[in-house]
C-alpha positions in Angstrom: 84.8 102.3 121.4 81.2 101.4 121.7 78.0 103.8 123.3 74.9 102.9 123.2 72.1 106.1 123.4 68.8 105.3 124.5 68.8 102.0 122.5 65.5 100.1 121.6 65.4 96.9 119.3 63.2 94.5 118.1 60.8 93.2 115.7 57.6 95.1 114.1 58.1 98.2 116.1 57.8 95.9 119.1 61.3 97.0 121.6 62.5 94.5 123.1 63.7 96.3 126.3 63.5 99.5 127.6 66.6 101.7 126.2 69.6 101.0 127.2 72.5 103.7 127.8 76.0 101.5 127.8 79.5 102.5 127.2 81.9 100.1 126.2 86.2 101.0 126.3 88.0 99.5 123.6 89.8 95.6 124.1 87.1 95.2 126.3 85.3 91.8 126.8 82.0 91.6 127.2 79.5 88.8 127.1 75.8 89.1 126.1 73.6 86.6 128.3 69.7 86.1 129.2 66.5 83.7 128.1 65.8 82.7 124.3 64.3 85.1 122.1 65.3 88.2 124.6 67.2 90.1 122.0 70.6 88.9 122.6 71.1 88.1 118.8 69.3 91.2 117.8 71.4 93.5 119.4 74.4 92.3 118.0 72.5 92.3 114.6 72.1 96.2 115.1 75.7 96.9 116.5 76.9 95.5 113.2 74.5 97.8 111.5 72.6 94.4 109.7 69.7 95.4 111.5 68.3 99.5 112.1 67.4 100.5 115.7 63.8 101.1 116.4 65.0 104.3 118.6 67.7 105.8 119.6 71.8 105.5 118.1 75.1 103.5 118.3 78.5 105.3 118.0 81.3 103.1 116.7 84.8 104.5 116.9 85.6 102.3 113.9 83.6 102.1 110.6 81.7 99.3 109.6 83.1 98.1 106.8 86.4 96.9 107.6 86.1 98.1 111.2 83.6 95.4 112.5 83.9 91.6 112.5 80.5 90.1 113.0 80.4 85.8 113.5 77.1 84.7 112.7 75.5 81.7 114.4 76.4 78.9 112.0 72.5 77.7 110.7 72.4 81.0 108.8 75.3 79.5 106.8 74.5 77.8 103.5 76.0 74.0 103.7 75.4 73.5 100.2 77.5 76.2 98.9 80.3 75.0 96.4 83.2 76.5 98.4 86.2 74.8 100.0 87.4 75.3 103.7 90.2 77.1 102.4 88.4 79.6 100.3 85.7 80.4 103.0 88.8 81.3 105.4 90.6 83.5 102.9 87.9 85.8 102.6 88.9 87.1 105.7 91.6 89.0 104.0 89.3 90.6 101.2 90.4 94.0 102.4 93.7 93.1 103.0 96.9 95.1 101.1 99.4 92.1 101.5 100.9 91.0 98.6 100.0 87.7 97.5 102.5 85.6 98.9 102.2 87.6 102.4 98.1 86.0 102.0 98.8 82.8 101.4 101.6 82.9 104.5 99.2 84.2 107.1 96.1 81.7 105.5 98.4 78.8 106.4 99.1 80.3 109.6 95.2 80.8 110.8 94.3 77.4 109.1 97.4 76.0 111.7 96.2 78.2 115.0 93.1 76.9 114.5 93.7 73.0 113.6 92.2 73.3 110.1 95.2 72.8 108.0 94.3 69.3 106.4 91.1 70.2 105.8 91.0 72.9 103.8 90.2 71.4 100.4 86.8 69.6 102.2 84.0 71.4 100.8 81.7 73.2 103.6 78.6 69.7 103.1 81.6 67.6 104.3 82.5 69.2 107.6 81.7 68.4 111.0 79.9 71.4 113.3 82.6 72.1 115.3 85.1 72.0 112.2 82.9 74.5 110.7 82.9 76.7 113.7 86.4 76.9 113.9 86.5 77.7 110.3 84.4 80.5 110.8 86.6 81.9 113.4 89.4 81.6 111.4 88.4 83.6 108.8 87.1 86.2 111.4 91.0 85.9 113.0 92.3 87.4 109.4 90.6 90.2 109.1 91.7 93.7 110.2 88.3 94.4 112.5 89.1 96.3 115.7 85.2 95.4 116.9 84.6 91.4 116.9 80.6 90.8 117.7 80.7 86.9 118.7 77.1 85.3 118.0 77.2 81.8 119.9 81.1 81.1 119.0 81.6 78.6 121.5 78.3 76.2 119.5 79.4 72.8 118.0 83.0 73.0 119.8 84.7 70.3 121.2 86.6 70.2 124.4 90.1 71.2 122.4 88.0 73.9 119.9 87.0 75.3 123.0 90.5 75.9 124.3 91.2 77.5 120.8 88.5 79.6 120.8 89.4 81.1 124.4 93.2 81.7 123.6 92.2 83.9 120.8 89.8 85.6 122.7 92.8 86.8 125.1 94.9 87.1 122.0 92.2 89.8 120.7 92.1 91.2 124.0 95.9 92.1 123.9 95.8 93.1 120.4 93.3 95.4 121.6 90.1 94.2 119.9 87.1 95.0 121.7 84.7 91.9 122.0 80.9 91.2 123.0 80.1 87.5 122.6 76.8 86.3 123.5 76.8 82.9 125.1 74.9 80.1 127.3 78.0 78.6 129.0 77.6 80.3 132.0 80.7 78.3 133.3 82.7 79.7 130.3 81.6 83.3 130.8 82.4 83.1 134.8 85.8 81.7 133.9 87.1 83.7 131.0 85.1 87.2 131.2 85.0 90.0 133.8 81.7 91.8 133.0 78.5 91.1 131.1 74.9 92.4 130.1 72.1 90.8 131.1 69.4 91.2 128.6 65.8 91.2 130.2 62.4 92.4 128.9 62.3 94.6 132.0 65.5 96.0 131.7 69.3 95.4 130.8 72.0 95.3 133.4 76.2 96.1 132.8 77.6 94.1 135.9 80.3 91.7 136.7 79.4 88.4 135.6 79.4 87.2 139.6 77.1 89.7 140.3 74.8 89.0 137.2 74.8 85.5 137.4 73.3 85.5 141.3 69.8 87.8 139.8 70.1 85.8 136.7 66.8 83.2 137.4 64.7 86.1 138.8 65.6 88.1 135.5 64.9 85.5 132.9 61.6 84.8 134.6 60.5 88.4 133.8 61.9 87.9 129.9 
């Protein structure tokens, strides 16, 4: 679904970490960890195509466009942008062939799933963090992307957002999305996920999270 070939990122013609060769199978799960400023948020940047490689190539088996959900972290979001709740969670079906009615239908039902529905008329100044958030997934639920790329989803989530959040993640999973979320809840990503990278200025590693998380002090000291 997803290889990586001899991969190099960063800024100014400055890689981040050597290149990195990694195969991923589609509905798989992986998460993204390591130190600030390693690349973590880079990489996904370049995945989604937002951002060119400095060497090397990505094969998607799904196009962009269409093919690739990609959630943000939320401070790259605009809070004073005149748009409702409602409206920023419909755009998830912009590509979308439903009829109108068929819209509207599976709007209410991701503004339900995710606890938003009496607040879709707030505009986006007049939200709490973690209401944002789970906005934000919403609309990524509604589109037809086979590839999610999860930038920091679990940030500004309450204890209950959080058990939203990880539901759909295994709902994904069995529709057969495959998922890379990077994250710092290292009790999260040992409960919910089987395998991660670890991203390291001297080197990335594909390894069960149990494995990763035992080098992980030793490795972030290097980055």
């Amino acid at each position: 679904m997803i290889s990586c070939h001899n991969l190099q990122w960063g800024p100014d013609d400055r890689a981040l970490t050597p290149p990195l060769n990694l195969n991923l199978e589609r509905a798989s799960l992986t998460a993204v960890i390591g130190a600030n400023g390693c690349g973590k948020s880079s990489l996904l940047k370049v995945i989604a195509g937002i951002q060119r490689p400095q060497r090397g190539a990505i094969e998607l088996a799904v196009p962009r466009l269409g093919g690739v959900g990609y959630l943000a972290q939320q401070q790259s979001l605009d809070r004073q942008f005149p748009i409702r709740l409602g409206d920023l969670v419909s755009a998830g079906l912009w590509r979308s062939p439903l009829t109108r009615q068929r819209r509207q239908a599976r709007l209410e039902q991701a503004l339900a799933d995710w606890g938003l529905l009496d607040l879709q008329q707030r505009s986006l100044k007049a939200l709490s963090g973690g209401e944002l958030q789970r906005a934000l997934l919403a609309r990524l639920s509604l589109t037809e992307a086979q590839v999610l790329l999860l930038d920091e989803p679990e940030a500004a989530l309450d204890e209950h957002g959080l058990a939203l959040f990880w539901q759909h993640v295994q709902r994904w999973q069995m529709q057969g999305k495959t998922q890379i979320i990077v994250s710092h809840s290292i009790g999260n990503i040992s409960q919910h996920l089987d395998d991660a990278l670890m991203v390291a200025r001297s080197g990335c590693i594909f390894a069960p999270v149990g494995e990763l998380l035992n080098q992980r002090s030793s490795l972030e000291n290097v980055a």
